[in-house]
Predicted model as a PDB file, atoms N, CA, C, CB and O in Angstrom, pLDDT in the B-factor column:
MODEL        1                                                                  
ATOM      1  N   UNK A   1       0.840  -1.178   0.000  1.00 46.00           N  
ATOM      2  CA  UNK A   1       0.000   0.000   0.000  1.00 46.00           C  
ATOM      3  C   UNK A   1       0.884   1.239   0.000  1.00 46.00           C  
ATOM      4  CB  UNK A   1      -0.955  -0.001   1.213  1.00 46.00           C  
ATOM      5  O   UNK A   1       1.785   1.276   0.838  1.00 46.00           O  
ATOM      6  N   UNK A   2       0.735   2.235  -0.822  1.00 58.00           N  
ATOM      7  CA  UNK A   2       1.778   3.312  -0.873  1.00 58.00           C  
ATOM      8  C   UNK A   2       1.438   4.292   0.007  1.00 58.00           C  
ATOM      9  CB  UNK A   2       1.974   3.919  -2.187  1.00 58.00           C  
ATOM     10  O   UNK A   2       0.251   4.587   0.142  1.00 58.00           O  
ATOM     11  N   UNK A   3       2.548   5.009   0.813  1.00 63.00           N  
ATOM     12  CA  UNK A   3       2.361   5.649   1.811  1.00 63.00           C  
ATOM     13  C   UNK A   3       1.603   7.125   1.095  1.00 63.00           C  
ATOM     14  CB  UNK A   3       3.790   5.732   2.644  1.00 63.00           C  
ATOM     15  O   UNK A   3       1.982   7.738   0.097  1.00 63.00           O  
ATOM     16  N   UNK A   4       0.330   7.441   2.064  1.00 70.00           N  
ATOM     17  CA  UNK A   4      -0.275   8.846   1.951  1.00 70.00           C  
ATOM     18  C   UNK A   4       0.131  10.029   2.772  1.00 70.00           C  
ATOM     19  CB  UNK A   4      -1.590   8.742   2.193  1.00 70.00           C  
ATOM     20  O   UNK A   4      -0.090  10.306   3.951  1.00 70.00           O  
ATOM     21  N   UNK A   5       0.880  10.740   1.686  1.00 76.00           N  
ATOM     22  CA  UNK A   5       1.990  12.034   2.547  1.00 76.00           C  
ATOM     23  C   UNK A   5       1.548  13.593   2.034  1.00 76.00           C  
ATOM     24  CB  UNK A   5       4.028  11.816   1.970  1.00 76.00           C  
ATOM     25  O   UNK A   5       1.399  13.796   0.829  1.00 76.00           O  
ATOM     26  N   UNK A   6       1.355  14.636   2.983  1.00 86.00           N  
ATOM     27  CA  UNK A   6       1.326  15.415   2.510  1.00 86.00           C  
ATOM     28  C   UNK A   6       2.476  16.873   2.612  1.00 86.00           C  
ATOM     29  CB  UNK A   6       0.240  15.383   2.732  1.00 86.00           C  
ATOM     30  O   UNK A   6       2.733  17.824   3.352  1.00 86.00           O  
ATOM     31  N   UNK A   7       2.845  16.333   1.487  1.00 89.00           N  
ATOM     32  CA  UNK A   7       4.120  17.720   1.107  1.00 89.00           C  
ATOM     33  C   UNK A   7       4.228  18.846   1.303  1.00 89.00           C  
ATOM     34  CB  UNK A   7       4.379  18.068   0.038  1.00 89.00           C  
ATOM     35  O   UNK A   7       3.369  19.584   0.822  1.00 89.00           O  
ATOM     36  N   UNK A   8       5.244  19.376   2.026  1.00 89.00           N  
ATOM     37  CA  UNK A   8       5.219  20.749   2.209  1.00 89.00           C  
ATOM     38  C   UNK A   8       6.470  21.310   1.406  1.00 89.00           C  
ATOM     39  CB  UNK A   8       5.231  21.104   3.755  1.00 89.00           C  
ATOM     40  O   UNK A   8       7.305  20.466   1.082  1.00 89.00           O  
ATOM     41  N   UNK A   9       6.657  22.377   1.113  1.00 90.00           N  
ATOM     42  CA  UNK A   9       7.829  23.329   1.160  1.00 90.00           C  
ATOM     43  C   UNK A   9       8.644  22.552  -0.185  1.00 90.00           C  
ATOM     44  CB  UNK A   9       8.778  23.349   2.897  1.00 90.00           C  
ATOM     45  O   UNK A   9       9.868  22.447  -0.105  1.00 90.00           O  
ATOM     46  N   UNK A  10       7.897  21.992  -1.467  1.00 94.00           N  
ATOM     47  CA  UNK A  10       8.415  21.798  -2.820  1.00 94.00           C  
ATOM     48  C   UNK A  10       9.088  22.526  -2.877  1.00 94.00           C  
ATOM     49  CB  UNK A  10       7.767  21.807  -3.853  1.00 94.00           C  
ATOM     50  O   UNK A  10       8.947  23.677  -2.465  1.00 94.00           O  
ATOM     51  N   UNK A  11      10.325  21.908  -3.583  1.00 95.00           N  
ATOM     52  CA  UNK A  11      10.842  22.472  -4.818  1.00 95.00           C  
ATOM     53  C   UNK A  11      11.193  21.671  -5.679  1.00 95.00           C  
ATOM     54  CB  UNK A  11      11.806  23.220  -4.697  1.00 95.00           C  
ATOM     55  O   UNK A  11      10.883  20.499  -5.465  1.00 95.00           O  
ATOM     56  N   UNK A  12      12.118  22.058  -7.220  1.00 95.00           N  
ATOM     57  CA  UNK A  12      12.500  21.652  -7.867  1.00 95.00           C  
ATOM     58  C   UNK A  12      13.490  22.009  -8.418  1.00 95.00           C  
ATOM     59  CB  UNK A  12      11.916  21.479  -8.251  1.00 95.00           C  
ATOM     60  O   UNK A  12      13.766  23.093  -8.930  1.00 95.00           O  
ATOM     61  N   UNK A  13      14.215  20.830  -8.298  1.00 95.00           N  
ATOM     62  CA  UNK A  13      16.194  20.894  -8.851  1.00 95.00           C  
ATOM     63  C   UNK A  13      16.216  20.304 -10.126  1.00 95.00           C  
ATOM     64  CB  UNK A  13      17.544  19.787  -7.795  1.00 95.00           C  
ATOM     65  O   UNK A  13      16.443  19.106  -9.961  1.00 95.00           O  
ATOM     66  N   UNK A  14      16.093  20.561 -11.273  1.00 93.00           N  
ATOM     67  CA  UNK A  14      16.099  20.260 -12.482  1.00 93.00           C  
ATOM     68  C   UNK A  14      15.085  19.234 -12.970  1.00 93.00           C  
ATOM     69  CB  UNK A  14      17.287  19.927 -12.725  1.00 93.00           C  
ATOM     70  O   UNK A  14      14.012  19.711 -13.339  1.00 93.00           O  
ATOM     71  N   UNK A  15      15.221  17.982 -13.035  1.00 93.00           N  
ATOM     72  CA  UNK A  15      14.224  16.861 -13.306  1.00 93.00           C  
ATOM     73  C   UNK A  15      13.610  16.293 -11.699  1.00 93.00           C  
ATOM     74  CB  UNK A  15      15.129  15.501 -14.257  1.00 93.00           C  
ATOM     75  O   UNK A  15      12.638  15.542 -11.619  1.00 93.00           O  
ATOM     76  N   UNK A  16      14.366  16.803 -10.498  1.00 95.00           N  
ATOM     77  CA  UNK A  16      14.161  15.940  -9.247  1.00 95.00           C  
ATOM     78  C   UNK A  16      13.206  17.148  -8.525  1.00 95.00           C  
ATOM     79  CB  UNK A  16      15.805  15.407  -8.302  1.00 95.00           C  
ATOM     80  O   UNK A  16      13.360  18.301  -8.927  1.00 95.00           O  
ATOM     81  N   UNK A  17      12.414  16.922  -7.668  1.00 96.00           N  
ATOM     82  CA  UNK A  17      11.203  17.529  -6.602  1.00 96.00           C  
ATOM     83  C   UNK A  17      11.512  17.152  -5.516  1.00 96.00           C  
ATOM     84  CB  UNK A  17       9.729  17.120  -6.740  1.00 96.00           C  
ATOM     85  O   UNK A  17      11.445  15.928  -5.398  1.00 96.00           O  
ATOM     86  N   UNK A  18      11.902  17.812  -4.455  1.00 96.00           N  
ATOM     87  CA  UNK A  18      12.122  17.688  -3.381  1.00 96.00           C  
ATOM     88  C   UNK A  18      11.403  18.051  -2.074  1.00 96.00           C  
ATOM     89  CB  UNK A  18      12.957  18.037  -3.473  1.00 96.00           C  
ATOM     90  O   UNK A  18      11.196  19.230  -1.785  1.00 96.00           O  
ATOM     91  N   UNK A  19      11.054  17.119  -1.351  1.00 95.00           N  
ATOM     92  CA  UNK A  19       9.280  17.985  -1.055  1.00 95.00           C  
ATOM     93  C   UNK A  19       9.896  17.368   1.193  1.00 95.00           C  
ATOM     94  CB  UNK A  19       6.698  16.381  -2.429  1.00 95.00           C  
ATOM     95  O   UNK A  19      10.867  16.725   1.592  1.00 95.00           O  
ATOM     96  N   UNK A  20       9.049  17.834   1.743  1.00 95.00           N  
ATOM     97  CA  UNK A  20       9.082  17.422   3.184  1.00 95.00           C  
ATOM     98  C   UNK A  20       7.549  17.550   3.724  1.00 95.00           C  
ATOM     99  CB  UNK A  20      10.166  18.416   4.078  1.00 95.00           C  
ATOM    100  O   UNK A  20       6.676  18.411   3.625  1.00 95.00           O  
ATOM    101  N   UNK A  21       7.677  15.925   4.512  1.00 93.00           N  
ATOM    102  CA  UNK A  21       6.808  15.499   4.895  1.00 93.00           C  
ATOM    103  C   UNK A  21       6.947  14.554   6.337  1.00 93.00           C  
ATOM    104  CB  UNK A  21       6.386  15.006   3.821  1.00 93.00           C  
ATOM    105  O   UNK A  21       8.047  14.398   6.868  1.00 93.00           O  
ATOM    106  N   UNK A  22       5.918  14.059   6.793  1.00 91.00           N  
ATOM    107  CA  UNK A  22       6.379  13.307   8.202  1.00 91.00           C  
ATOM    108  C   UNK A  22       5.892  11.987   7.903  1.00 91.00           C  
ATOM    109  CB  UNK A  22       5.689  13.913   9.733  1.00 91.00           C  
ATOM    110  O   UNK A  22       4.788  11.588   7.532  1.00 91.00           O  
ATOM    111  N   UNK A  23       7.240  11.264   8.211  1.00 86.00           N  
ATOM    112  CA  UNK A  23       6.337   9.909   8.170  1.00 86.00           C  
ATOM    113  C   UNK A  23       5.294   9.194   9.545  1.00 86.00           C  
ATOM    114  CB  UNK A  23       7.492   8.776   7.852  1.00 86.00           C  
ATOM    115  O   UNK A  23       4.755   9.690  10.535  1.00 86.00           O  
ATOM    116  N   UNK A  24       5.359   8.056   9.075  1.00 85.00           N  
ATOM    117  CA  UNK A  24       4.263   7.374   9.935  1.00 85.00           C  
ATOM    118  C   UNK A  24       4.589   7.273  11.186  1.00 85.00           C  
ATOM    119  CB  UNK A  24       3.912   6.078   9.553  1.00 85.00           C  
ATOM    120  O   UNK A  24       3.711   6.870  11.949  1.00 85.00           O  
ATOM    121  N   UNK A  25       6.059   7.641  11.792  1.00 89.00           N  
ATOM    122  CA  UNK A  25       6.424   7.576  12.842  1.00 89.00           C  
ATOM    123  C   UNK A  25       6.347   9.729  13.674  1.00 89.00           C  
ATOM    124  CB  UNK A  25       8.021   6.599  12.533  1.00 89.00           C  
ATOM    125  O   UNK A  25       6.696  10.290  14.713  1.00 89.00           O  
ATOM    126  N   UNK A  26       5.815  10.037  12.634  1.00 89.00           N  
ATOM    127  CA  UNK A  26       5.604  11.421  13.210  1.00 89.00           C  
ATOM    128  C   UNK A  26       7.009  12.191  12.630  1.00 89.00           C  
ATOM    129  CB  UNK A  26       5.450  11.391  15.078  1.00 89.00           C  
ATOM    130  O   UNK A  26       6.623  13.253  12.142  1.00 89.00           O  
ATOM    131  N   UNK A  27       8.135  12.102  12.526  1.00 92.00           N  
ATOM    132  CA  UNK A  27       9.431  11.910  12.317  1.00 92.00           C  
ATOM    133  C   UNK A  27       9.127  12.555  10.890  1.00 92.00           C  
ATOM    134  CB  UNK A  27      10.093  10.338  12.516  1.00 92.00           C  
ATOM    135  O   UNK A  27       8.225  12.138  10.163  1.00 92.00           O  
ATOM    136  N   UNK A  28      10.490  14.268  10.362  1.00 94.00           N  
ATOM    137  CA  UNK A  28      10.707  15.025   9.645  1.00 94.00           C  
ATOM    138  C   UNK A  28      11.127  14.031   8.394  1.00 94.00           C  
ATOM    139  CB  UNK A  28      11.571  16.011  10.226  1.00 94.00           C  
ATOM    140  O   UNK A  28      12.088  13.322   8.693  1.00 94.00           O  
ATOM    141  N   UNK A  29      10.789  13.894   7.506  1.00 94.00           N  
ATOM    142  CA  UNK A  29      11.696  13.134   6.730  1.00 94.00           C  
ATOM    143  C   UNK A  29      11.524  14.010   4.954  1.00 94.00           C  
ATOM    144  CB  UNK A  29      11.121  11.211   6.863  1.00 94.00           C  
ATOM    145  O   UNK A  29      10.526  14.524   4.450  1.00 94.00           O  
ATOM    146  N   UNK A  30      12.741  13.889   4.482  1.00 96.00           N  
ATOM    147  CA  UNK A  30      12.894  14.449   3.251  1.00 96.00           C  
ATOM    148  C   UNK A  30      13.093  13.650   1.625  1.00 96.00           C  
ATOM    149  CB  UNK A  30      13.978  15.198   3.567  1.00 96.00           C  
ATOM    150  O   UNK A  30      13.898  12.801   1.243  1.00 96.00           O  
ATOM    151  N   UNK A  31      12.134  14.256   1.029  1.00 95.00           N  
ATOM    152  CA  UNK A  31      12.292  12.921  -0.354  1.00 95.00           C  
ATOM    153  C   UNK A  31      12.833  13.977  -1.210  1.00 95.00           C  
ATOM    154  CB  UNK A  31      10.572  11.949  -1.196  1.00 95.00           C  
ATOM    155  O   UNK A  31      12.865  15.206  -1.136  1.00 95.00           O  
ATOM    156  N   UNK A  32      13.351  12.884  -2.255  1.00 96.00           N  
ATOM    157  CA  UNK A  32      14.210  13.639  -3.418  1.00 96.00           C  
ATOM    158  C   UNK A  32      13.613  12.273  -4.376  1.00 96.00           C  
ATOM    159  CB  UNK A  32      16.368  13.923  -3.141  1.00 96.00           C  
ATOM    160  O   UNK A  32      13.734  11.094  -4.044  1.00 96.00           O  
ATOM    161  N   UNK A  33      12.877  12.833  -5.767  1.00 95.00           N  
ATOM    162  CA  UNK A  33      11.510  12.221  -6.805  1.00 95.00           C  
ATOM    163  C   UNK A  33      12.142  12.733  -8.099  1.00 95.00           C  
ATOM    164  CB  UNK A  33       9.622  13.011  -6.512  1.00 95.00           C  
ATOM    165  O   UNK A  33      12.106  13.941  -8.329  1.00 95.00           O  
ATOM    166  N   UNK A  34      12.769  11.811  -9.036  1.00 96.00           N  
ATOM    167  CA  UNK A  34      13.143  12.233 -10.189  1.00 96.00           C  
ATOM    168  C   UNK A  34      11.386  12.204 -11.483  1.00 96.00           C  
ATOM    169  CB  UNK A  34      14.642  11.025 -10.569  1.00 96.00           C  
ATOM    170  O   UNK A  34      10.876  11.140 -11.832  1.00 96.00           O  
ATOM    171  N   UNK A  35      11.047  13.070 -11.756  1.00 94.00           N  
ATOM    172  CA  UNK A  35       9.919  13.206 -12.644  1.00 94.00           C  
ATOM    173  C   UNK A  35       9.923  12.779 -13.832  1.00 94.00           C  
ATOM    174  CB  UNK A  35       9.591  14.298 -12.787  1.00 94.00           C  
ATOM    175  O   UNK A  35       8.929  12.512 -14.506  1.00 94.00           O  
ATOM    176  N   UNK A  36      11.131  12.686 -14.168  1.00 93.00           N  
ATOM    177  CA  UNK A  36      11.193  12.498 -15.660  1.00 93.00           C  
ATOM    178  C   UNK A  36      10.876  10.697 -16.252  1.00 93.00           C  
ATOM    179  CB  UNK A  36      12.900  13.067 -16.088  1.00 93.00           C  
ATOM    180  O   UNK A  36      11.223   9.826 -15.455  1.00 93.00           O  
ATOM    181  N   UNK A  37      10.203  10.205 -17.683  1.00 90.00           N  
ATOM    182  CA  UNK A  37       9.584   9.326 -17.898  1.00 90.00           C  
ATOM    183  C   UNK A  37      10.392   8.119 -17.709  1.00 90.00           C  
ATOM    184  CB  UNK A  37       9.044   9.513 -18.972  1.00 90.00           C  
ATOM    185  O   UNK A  37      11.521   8.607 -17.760  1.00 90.00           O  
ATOM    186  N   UNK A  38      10.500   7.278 -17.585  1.00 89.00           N  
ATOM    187  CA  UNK A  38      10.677   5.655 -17.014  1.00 89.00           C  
ATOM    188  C   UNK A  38      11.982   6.301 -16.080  1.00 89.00           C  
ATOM    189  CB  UNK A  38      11.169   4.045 -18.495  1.00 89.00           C  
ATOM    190  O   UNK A  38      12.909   5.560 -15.757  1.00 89.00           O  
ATOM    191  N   UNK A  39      11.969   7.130 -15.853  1.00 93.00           N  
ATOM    192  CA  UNK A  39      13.212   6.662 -14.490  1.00 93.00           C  
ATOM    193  C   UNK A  39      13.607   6.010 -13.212  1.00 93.00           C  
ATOM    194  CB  UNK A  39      13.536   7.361 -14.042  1.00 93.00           C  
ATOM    195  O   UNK A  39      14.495   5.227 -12.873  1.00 93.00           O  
ATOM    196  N   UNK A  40      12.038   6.983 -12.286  1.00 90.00           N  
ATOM    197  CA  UNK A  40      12.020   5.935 -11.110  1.00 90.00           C  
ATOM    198  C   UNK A  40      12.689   6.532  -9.412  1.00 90.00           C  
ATOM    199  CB  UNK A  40      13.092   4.541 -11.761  1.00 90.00           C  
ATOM    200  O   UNK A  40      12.476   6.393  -8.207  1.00 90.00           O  
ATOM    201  N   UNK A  41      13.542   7.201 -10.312  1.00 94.00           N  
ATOM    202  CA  UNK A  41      14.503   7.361  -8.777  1.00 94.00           C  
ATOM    203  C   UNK A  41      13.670   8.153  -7.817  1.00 94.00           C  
ATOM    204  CB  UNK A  41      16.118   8.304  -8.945  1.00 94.00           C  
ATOM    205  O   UNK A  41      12.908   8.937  -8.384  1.00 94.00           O  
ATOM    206  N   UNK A  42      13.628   8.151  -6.712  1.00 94.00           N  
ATOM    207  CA  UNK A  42      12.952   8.096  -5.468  1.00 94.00           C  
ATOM    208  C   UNK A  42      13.900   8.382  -4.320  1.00 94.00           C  
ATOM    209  CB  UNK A  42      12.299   6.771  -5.300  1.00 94.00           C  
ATOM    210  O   UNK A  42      15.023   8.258  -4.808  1.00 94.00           O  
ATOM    211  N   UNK A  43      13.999   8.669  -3.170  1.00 95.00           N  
ATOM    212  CA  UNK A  43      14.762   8.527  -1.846  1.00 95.00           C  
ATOM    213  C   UNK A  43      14.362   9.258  -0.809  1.00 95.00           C  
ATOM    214  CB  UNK A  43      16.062   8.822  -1.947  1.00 95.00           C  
ATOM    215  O   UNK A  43      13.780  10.343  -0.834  1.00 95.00           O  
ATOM    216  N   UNK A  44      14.681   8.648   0.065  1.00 94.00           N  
ATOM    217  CA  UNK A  44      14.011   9.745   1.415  1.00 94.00           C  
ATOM    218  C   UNK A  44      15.201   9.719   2.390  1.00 94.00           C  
ATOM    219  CB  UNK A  44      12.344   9.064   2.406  1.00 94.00           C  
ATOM    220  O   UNK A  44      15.938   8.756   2.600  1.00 94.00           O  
ATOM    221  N   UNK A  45      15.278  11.206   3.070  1.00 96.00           N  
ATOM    222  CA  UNK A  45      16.786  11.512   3.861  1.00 96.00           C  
ATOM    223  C   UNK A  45      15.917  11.924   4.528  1.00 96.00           C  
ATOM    224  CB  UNK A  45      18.184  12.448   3.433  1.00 96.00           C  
ATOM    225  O   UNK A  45      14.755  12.166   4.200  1.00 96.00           O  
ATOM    226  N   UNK A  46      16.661  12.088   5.990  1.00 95.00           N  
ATOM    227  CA  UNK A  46      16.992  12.926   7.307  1.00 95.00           C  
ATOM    228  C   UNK A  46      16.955  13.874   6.971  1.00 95.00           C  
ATOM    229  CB  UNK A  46      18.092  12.854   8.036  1.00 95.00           C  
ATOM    230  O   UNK A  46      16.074  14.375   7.670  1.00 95.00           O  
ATOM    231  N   UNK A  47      17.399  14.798   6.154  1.00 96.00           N  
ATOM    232  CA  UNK A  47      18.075  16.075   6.339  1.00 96.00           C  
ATOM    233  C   UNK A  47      17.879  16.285   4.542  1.00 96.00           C  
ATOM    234  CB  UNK A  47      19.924  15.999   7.187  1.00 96.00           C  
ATOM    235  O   UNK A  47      18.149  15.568   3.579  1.00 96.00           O  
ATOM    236  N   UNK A  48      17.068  18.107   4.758  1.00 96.00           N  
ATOM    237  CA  UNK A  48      16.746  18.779   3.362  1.00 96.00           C  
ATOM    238  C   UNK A  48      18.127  19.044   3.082  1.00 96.00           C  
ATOM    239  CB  UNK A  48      15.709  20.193   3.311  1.00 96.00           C  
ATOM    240  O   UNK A  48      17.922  20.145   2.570  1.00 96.00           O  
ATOM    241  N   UNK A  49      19.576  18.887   2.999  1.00 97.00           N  
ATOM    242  CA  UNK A  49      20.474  19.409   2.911  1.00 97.00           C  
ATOM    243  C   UNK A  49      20.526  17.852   1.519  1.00 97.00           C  
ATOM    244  CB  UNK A  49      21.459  19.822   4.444  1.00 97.00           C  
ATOM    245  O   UNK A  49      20.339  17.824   0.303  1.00 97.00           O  
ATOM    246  N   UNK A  50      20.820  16.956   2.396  1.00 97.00           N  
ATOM    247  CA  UNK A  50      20.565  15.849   2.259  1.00 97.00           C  
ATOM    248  C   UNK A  50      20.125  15.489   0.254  1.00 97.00           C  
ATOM    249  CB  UNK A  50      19.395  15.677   3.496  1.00 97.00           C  
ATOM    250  O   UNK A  50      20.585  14.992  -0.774  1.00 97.00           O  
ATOM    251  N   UNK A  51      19.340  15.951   0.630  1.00 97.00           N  
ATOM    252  CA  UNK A  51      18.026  15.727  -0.441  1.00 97.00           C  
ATOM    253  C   UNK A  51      18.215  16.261  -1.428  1.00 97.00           C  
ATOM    254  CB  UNK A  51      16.715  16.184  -0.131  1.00 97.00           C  
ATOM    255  O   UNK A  51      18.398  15.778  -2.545  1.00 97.00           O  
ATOM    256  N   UNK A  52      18.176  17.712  -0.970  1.00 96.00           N  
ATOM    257  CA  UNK A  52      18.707  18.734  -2.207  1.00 96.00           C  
ATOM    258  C   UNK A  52      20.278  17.852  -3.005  1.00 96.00           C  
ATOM    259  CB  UNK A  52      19.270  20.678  -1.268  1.00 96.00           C  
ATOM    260  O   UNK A  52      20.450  17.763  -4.221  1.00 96.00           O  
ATOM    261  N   UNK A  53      21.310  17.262  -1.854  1.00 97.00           N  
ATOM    262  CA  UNK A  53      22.508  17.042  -2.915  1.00 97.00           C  
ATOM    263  C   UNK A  53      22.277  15.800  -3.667  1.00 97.00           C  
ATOM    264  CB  UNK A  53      23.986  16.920  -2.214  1.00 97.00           C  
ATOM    265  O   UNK A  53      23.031  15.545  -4.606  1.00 97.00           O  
ATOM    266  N   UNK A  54      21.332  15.009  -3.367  1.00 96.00           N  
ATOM    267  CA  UNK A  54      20.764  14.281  -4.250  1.00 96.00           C  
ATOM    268  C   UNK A  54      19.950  14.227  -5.785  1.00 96.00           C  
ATOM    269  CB  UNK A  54      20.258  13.986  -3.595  1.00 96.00           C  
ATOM    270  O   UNK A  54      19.913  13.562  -6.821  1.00 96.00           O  
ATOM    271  N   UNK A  55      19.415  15.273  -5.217  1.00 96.00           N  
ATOM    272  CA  UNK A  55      18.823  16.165  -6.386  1.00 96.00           C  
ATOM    273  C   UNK A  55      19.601  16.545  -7.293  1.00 96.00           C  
ATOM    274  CB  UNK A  55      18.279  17.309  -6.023  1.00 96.00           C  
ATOM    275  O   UNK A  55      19.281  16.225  -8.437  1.00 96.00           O  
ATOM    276  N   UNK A  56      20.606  17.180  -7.137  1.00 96.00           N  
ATOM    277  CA  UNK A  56      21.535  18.101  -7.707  1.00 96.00           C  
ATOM    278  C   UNK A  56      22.415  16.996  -8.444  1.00 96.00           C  
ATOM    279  CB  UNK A  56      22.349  19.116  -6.562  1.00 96.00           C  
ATOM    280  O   UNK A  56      22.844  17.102  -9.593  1.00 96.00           O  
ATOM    281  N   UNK A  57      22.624  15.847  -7.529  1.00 96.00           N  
ATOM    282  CA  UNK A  57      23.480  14.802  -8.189  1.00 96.00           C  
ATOM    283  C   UNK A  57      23.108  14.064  -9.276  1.00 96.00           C  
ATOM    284  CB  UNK A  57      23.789  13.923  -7.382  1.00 96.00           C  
ATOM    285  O   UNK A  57      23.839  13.409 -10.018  1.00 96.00           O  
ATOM    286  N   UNK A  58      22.018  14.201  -9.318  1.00 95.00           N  
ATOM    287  CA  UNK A  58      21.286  12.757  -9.929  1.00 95.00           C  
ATOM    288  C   UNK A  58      21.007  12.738 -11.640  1.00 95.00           C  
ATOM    289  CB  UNK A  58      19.588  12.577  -9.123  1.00 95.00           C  
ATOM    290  O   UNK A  58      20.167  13.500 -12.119  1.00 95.00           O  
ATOM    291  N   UNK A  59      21.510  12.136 -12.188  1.00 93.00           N  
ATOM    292  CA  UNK A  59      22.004  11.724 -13.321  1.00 93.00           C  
ATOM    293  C   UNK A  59      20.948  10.218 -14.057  1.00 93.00           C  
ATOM    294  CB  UNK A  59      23.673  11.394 -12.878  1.00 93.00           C  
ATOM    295  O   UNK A  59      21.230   9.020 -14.032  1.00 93.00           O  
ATOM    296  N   UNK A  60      19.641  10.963 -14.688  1.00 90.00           N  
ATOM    297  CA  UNK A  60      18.917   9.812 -15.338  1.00 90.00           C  
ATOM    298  C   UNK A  60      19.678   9.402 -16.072  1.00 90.00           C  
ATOM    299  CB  UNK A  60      17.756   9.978 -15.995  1.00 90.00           C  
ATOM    300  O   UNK A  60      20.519   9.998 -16.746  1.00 90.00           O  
ATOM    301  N   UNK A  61      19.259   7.546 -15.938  1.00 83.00           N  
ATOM    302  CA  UNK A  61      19.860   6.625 -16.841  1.00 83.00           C  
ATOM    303  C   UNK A  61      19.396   6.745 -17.999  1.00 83.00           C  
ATOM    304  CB  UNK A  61      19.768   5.386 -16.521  1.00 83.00           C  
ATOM    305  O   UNK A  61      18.212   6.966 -18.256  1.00 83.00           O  
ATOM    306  N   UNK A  62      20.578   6.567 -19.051  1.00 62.00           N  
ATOM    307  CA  UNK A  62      20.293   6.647 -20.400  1.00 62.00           C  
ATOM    308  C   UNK A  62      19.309   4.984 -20.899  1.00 62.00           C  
ATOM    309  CB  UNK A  62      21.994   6.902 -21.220  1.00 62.00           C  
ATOM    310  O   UNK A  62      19.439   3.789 -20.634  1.00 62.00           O  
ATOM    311  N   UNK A  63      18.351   5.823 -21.731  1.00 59.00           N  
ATOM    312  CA  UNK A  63      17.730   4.212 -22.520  1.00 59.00           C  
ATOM    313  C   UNK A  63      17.389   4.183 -23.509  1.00 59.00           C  
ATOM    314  CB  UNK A  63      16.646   3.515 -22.124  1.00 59.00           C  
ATOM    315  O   UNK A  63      16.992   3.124 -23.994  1.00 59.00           O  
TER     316      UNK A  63                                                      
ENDMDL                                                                          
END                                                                             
């Protein structure tokens, strides 16, 4: 069942969205969501610092 989160404080680092939300444990947690078509990449950090360099890093696979 996919977790129901509601996002605060979007942004967007080129193809990736970086959004903060709390998970099920109440607990700050930060995702970094690549948008672009069949990619996929996803992750959730501790820390918007975190997230953002993920964002910034992230390099869709060629197909």
């Amino acid at each position: 069942m996919p977790a129901n989160r509601r996002f605060r404080a979007v942004t967007r680092i080129g193809p990736v969205q970086v959004g903060t939300a709390y998970d099920a444990r109440g607990r700050e947690k930060h995702t970094a969501a690549c948008t672009a078509p069949r990619c996929g990449f996803s992750a959730d950090y501790d820390s918007r610092t975190a997230a953002e360099l993920a964002a910034r890093t992230h390099r869709c696979p060629v197909r």
